[in-house]
C-alpha positions in Angstrom: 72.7 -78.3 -59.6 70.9 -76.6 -56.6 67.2 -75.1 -57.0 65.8 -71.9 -55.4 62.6 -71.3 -54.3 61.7 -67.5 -53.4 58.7 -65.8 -51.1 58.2 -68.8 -48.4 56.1 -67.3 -45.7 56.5 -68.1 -41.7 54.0 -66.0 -38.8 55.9 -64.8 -36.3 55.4 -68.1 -34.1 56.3 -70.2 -36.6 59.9 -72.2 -36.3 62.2 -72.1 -39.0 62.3 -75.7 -39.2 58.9 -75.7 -40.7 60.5 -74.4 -44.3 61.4 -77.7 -45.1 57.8 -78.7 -45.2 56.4 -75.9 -47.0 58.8 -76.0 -49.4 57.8 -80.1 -50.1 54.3 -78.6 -49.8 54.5 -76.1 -52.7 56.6 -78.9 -54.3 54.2 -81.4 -54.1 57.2 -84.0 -52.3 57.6 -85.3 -49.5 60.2 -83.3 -46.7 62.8 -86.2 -46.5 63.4 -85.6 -50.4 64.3 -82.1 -49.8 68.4 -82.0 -48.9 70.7 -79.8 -48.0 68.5 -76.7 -47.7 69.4 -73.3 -46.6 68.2 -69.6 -46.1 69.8 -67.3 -48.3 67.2 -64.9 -47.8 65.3 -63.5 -44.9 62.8 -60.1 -44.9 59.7 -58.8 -43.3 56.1 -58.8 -45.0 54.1 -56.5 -43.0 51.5 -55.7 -45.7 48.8 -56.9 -43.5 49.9 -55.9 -40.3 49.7 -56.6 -37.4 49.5 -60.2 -39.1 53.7 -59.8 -39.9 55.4 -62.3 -42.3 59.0 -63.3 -42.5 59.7 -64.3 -46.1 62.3 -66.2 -47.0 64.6 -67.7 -50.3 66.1 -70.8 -49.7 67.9 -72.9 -51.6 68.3 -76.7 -51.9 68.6 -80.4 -53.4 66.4 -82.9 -54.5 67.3 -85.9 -56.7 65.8 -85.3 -60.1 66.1 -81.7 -60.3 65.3 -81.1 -64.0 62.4 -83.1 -63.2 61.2 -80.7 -60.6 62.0 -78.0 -62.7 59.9 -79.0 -65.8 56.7 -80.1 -63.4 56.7 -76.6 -61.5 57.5 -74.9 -65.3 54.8 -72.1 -64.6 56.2 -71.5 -61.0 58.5 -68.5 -61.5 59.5 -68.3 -58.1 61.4 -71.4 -58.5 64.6 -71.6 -60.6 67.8 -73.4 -60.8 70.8 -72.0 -58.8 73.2 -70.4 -60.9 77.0 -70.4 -60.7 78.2 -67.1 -60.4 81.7 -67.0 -61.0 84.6 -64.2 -60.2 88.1 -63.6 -61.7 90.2 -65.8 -60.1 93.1 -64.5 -57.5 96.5 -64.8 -59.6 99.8 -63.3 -58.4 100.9 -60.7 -60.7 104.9 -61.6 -61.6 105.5 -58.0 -62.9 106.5 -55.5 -60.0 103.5 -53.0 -59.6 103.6 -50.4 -57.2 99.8 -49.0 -55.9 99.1 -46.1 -53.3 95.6 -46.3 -52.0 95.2 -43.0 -50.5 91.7 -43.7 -47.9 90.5 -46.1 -45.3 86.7 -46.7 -46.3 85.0 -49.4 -48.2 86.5 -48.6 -51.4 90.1 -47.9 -50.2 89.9 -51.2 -48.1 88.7 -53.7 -50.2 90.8 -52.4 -53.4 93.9 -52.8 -51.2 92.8 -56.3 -50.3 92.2 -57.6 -53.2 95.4 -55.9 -55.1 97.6 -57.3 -52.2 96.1 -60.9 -52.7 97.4 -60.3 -56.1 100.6 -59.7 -55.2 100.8 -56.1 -56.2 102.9 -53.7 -53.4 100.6 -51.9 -51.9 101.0 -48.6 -49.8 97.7 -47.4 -47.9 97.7 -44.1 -46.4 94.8 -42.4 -44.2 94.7 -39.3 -42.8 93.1 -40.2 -39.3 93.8 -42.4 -36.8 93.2 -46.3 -36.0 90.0 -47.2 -35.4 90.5 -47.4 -31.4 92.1 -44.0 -31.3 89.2 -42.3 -33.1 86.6 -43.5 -31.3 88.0 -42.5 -28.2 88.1 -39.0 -30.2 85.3 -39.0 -31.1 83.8 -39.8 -28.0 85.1 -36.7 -26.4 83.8 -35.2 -29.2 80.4 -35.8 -28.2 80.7 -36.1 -24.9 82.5 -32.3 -24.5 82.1 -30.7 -27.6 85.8 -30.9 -28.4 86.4 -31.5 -32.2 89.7 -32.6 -33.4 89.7 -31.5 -37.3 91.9 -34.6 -38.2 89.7 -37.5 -36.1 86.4 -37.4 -36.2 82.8 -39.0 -37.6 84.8 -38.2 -41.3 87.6 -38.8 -40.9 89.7 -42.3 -39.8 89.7 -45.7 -40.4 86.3 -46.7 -41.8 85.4 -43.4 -43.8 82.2 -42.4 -42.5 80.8 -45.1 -42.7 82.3 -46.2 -39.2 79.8 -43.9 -37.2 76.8 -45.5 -39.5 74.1 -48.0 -39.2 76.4 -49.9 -41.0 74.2 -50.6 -44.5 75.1 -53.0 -46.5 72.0 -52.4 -49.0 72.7 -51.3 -52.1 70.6 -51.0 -55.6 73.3 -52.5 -57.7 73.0 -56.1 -58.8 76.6 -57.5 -58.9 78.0 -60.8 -58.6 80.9 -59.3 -56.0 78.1 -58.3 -53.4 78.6 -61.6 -51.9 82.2 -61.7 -51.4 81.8 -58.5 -50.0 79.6 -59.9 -47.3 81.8 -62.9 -46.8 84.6 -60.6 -46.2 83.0 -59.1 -43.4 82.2 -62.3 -41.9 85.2 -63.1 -42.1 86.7 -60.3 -40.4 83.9 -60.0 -37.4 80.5 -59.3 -38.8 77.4 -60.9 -37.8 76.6 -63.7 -40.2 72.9 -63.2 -40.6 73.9 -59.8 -42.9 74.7 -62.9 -45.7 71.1 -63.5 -45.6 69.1 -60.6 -43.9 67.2 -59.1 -46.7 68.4 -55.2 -45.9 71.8 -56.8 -43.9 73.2 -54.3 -41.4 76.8 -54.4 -39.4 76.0 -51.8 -36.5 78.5 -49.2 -35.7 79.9 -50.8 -32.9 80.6 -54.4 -34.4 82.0 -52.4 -37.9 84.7 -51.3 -35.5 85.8 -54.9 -34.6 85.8 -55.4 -38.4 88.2 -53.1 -39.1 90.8 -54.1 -36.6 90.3 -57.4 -38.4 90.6 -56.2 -41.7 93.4 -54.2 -40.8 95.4 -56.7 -39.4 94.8 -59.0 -42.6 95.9 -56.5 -44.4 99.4 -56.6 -42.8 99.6 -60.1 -43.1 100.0 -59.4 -46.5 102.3 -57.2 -46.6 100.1 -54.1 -47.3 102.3 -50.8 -46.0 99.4 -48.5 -43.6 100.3 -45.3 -42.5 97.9 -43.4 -40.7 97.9 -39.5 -39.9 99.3 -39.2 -43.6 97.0 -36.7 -45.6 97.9 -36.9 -49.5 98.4 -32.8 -50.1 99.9 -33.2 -54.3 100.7 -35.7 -56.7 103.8 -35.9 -59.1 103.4 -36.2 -62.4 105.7 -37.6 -64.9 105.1 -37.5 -68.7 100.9 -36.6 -68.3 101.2 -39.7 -65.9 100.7 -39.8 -61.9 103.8 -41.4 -60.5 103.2 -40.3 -57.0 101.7 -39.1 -53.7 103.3 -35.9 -52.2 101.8 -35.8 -48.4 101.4 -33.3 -45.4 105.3 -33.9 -44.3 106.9 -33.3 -47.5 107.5 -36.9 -48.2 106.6 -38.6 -51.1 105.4 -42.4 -52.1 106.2 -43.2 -55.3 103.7 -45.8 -57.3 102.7 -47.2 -60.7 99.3 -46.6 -60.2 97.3 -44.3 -57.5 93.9 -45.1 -56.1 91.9 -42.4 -55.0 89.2 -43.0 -52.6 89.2 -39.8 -50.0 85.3 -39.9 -48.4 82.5 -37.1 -49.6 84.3 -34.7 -46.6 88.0 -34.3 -47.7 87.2 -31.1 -49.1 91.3 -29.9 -48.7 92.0 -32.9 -50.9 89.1 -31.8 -53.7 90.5 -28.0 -53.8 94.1 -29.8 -54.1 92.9 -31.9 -57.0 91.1 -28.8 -58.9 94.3 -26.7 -58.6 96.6 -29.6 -60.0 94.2 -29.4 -63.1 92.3 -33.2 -62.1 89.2 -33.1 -64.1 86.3 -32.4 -62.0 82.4 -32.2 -62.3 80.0 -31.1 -60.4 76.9 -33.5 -59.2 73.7 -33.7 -57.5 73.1 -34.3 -54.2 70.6 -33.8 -51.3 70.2 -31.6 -48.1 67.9 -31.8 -45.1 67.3 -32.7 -41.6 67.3 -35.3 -39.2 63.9 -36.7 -38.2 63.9 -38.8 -34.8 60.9 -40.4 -33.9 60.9 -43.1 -30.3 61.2 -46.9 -32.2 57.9 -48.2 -30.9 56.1 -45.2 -32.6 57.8 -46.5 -35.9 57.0 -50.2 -34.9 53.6 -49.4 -34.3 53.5 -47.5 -37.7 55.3 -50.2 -39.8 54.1 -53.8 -38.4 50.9 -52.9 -35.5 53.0 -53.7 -32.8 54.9 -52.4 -30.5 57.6 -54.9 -30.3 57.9 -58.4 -30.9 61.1 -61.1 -30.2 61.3 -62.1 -33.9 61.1 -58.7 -35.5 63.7 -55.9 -35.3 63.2 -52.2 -35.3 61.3 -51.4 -38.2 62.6 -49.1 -40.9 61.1 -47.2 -43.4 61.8 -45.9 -47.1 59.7 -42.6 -48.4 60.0 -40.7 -51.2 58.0 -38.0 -53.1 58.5 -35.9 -56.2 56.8 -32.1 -55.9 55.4 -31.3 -59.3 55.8 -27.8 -59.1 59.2 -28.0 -58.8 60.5 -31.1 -59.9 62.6 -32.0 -56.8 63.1 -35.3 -54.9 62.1 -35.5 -51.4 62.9 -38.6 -49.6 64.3 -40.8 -46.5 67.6 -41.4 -46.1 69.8 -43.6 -44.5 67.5 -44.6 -42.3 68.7 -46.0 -38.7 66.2 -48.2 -36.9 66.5 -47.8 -32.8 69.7 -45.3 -33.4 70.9 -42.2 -32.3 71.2 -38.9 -34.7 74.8 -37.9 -34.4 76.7 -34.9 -34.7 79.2 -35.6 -37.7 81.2 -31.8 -37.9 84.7 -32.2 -38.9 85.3 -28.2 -39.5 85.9 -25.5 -36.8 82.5 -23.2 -37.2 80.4 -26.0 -39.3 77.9 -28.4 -37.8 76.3 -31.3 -39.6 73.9 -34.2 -38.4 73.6 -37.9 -39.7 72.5 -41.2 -38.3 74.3 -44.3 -36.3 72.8 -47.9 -35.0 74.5 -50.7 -33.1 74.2 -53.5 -34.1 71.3 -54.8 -32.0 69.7 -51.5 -33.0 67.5 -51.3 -29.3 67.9 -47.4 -29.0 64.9 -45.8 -27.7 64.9 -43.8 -30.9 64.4 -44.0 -34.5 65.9 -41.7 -37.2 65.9 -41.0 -40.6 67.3 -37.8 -43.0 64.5 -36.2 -44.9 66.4 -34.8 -47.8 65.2 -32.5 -50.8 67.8 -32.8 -53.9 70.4 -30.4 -54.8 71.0 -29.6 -58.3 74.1 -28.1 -59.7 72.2 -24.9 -61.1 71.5 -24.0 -57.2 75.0 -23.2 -57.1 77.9 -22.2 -59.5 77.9 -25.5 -61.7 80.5 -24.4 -63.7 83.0 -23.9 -60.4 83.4 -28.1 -59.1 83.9 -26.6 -56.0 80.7 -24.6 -55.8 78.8 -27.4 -54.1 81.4 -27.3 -51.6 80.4 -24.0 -50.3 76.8 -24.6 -50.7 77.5 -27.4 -47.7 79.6 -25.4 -45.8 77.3 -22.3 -45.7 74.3 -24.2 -44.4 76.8 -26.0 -41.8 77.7 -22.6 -40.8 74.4 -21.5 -40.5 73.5 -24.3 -37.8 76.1 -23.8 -35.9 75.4 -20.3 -35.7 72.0 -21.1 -34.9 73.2 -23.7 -32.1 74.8 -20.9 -30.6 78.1 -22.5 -31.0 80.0 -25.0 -28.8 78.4 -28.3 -31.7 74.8 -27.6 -30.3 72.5 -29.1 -32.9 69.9 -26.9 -33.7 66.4 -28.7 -33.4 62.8 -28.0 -33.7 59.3 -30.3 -33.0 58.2 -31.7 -36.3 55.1 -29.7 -35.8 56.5 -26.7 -35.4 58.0 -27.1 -38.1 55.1 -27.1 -39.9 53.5 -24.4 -38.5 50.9 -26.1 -36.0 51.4 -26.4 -32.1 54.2 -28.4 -31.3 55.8 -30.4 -28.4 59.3 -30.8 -26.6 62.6 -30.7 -28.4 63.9 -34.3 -27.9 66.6 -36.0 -29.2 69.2 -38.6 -28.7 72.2 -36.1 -30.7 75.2 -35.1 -28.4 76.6 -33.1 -26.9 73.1 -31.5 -27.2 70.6 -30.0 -29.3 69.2 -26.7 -29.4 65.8 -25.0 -29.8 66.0 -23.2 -33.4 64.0 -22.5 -36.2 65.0 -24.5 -38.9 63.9 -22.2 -42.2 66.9 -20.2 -40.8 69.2 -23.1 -41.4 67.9 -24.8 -44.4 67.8 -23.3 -48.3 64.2 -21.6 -48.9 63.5 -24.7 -51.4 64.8 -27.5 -48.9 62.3 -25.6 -46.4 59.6 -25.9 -49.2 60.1 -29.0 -50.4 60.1 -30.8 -46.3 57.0 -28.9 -45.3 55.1 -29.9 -48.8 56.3 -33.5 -48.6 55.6 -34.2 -45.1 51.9 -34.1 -45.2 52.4 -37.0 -48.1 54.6 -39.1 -45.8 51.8 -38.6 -43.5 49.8 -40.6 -45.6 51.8 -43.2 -46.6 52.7 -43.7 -42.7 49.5 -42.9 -40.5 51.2 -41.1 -37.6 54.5 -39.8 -39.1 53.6 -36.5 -38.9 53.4 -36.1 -35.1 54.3 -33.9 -31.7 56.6 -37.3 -30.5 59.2 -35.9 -33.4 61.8 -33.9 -33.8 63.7 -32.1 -36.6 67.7 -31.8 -35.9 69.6 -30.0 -38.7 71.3 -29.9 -40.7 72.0 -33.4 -43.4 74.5 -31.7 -46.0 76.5 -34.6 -46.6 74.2 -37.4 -48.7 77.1 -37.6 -51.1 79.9 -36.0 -52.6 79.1 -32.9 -54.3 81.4 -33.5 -57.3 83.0 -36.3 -59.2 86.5 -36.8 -60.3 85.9 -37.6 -63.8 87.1 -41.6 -65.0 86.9 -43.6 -68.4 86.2 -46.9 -69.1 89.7 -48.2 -67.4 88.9 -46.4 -64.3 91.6 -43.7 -65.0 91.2 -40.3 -64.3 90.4 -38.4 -67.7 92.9 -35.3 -67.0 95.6 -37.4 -64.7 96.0 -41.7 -66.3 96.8 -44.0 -63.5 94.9 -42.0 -61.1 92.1 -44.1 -60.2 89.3 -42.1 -58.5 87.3 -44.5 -56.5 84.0 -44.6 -53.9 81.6 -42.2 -52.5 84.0 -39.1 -52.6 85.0 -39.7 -56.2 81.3 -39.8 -56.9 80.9 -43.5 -57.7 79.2 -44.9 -54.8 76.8 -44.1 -51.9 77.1 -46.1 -49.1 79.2 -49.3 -48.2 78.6 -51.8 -50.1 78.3 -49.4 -53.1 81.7 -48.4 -52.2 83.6 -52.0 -51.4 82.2 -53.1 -55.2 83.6 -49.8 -56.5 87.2 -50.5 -54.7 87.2 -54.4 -56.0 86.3 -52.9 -59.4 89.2 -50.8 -59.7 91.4 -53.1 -58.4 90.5 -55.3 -60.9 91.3 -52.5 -64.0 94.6 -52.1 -61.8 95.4 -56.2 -62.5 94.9 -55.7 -65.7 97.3 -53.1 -66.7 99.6 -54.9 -64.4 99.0 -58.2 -65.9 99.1 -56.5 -69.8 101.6 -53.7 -69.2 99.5 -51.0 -70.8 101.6 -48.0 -70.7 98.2 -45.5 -70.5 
């Protein structure tokens, strides 16, 4: 048995060394009697700034542990380790075809872990190779050329390649950790296994992948890129197949279904072969872009400091008038805003970091939600067309050619503003943002900012711009599942992820495609016929 002891504090000149003696300081023992310790946890207190904290969790040995634990009963931020145990990896004897249709966390990870069963496993993905897309992508930005099947959606990754590359997630599940092990393993920095809010960075998430990928062959997992799923065949109420783009078909005993919130051809295919769909909330806003020492200066009363990074933040408000959510959103410490269109005529905004996240700049979405009775809730594809009008709208208002319409902060609200400034490429463009948002999501910003104000002294500010528009928080609908992870209307499909509806964000996603793998096993293992 191993103990824990949680919210050890070190200043910012303090070596890490020294946890050994606080912790035989809180213990009342002395440091040789504390083995084998390590951090499994590492965050920022900045309560008190500019007097900033790192807190950490360790975990360690002593000899009489019970002994420690029944002296230090009222201490509730020490407790014995436990075990957490996972299903264990057993090769499946019975053939067991799967398709995995999708290359982001959920399509990844369920492939891997059906393939270390032993199951055949086909992954398709309708973009490129990492290496490819980027260099796509690239263009994009650089000349305003989009190509509709490469892009900040679409390709290896999901979306989540052109990220901050989030690992945080408000589940609580025992797989989170093999999750981040995986991406140790395949090329991630190895702090994210104890960083408190553990980040990859977009540019070491692309090394990942080409990792992952390759691991993935070495299983004998079949990937085909450029291969867009277009039907499915159905045999006795029962998906035994993928129909794609060529006219070729993959036939499987079980189909996992994990396209990205953006594959809107693939959610208007799925509606007209009768798939039960629903539709679901989500959020639309802006991007706010502040310079990283203003949100330093904000968050810990400095500017900068060796042992901190780039502070983030997290705000929310609820308007009691109308009962909608404002709040921060994906929030991307020294990042860029990016421009993430993957339709001819449609422009939408979101957030990237590297992984040393030292851009000059600091951005966040500021989102108000998006209920299904401001659209046609009884059509799934309603909120669909609610994203795609507002993307419309900006690139109208961009004057075309994937300018990103922007406006000061203050402007925005009505006072004298400042400069248009912003880090998004190809470029931004001077607009008024009321003519690209809804008339609520205008409402709900310009009553919410004044609050964020408050919480952050100096949000509100002339150093800030607003870049529109964020339409893509989430999926807009959900392909409905049971309990098995099947499709209601279609068994053996197995939605999965953020563009089923089950997940937002990558972690979120990974522990949705290792879940459904896992129901997949068990049909395979028990033969259930449904």
């Amino acid at each position: 048995m191993s103990l824990c002891l949680r919210e050890i504090s070190l200043g910012l000149d303090e070596d890490e060394s020294a946890l050994r003696f606080k912790v035989a300081e809180i213990l009342g023992l002395a440091a040789n009697q504390i083995d084998a310790l390590l951090i499994v946890r590492r965050g920022i207190d900045a309560r008190k700034k500019p007097r900033v904290l790192r807190v950490y969790t360790v975990e360690f040995t002593v000899t009489d542990e019970a002994a420690v634990l029944r002296r230090h009963a009222g201490l509730a931020r020490l407790e014995a380790v436990a075990e957490v145990t996972l299903p264990e990896i057993r090769t499946i004897a019975q053939p067991h075809r799967v398709l995995v249709v999708g290359m982001g966390p959920a399509g990844l990870f369920a492939a891997l872990r059906l393939a270390q069963h032993g199951l055949a496993v086909c992954l398709l993905e309708r973009g490129k190779p990492v290496e490819d897309r980027v260099r796509d992508v690239d263009q994009f930005w650089n000349d305003g050329l989009l190509d509709p099947a490469s892009n900040v959606q679409f390709g290896e990754g999901g979306a989540g390649t052109f990220s901050d590359g989030k690992l945080t997630t408000r589940l609580n599940s025992p797989w989170m950790r093999l999750v981040l092990q995986t991406l140790v393993d395949f090329g991630a920095p190895e702090e994210i296994l104890v960083q408190a809010k553990p980040h990859v960075g977009s540019d070491r998430l692309r090394r990942v992948l080409v990792n992952f990928r390759q691991a993935l062959q070495a299983f004998g997992v079949d990937i085909r890129f450029n291969a867009c799923l277009t039907g499915l065949e159905c045999h006795e109420g029962r998906v035994v197949a993928g129909i794609l783009a060529d006219g070729s078909q993959v036939d499987c005993d079980s189909l996992v279904l994990a396209p990205g919130h953006s594959a809107r051809d693939t959610y208007r295919m799925l509606q007209g072969a009768g798939v039960r769909l629903e539709s679901k909330p989500f959020a639309v806003g802006v991007r706010a872009e502040h310079p990283a020492e203003l949100i330093n200066r904000i968050q810990y009363g400095l500017s900068s400091h060796p042992k901190l990074p780039a502070a983030d933040y997290a705000l929310a408000w609820n308007d009691p008038e109308t009962k909608r959510g404002i709040y921060s959103f994906c929030m991307c410490p020294g990042g860029e805003v990016i421009n993430a269109a993957s339709e001819a005529g449609g422009l939408v905004v979101n957030g990237m970091s590297l992984c040393r996240r030292d851009g000059r700049f600091s951005n966040s979405a500021l989102v108000v939600s998006v209920r299904p009775d401001d659209f046609d809730a009884a059509d799934a594809l309603a909120g669909v067309r609610f994203q795609r009008r507002w993307e419309e709208a900006a690139f109208a208002a961009g004057g075309g050619a994937f300018r990103a319409p922007a406006q000061n902060l203050m402007g925005f609200l009505g006072r004298k503003g400042g400069a248009v400034v912003s880090s998004c490429r190809p470029q931004v463009c001077a607009a008024e943002l009321d003519q690209v948002l809804p008339d609520f999501v205008t409402l709900g910003l310009r009553r919410a900012l004044p609050h964020f104000d408050r919480k952050m002294r100096g949000f509100v500010t002339a150093e800030s711009t607003l870049i529109g528009v964020e339409t893509r928080t989430s999926a807009p609908l959900r392909i409905v599942r049971d309990e098995s992870g099947q499709s209601l209307s279609h068994p053996r499909l197995y939605p999965a992820g953020e563009g089923a509806g089950y997940a937002g964000g990558i972690m979120s996603a990974a522990l949705d495609g290792l879940k459904t793998a896992e129901h997949i096993v068990s049909i395979a293992v028990n033969g259930s016929s449904t």
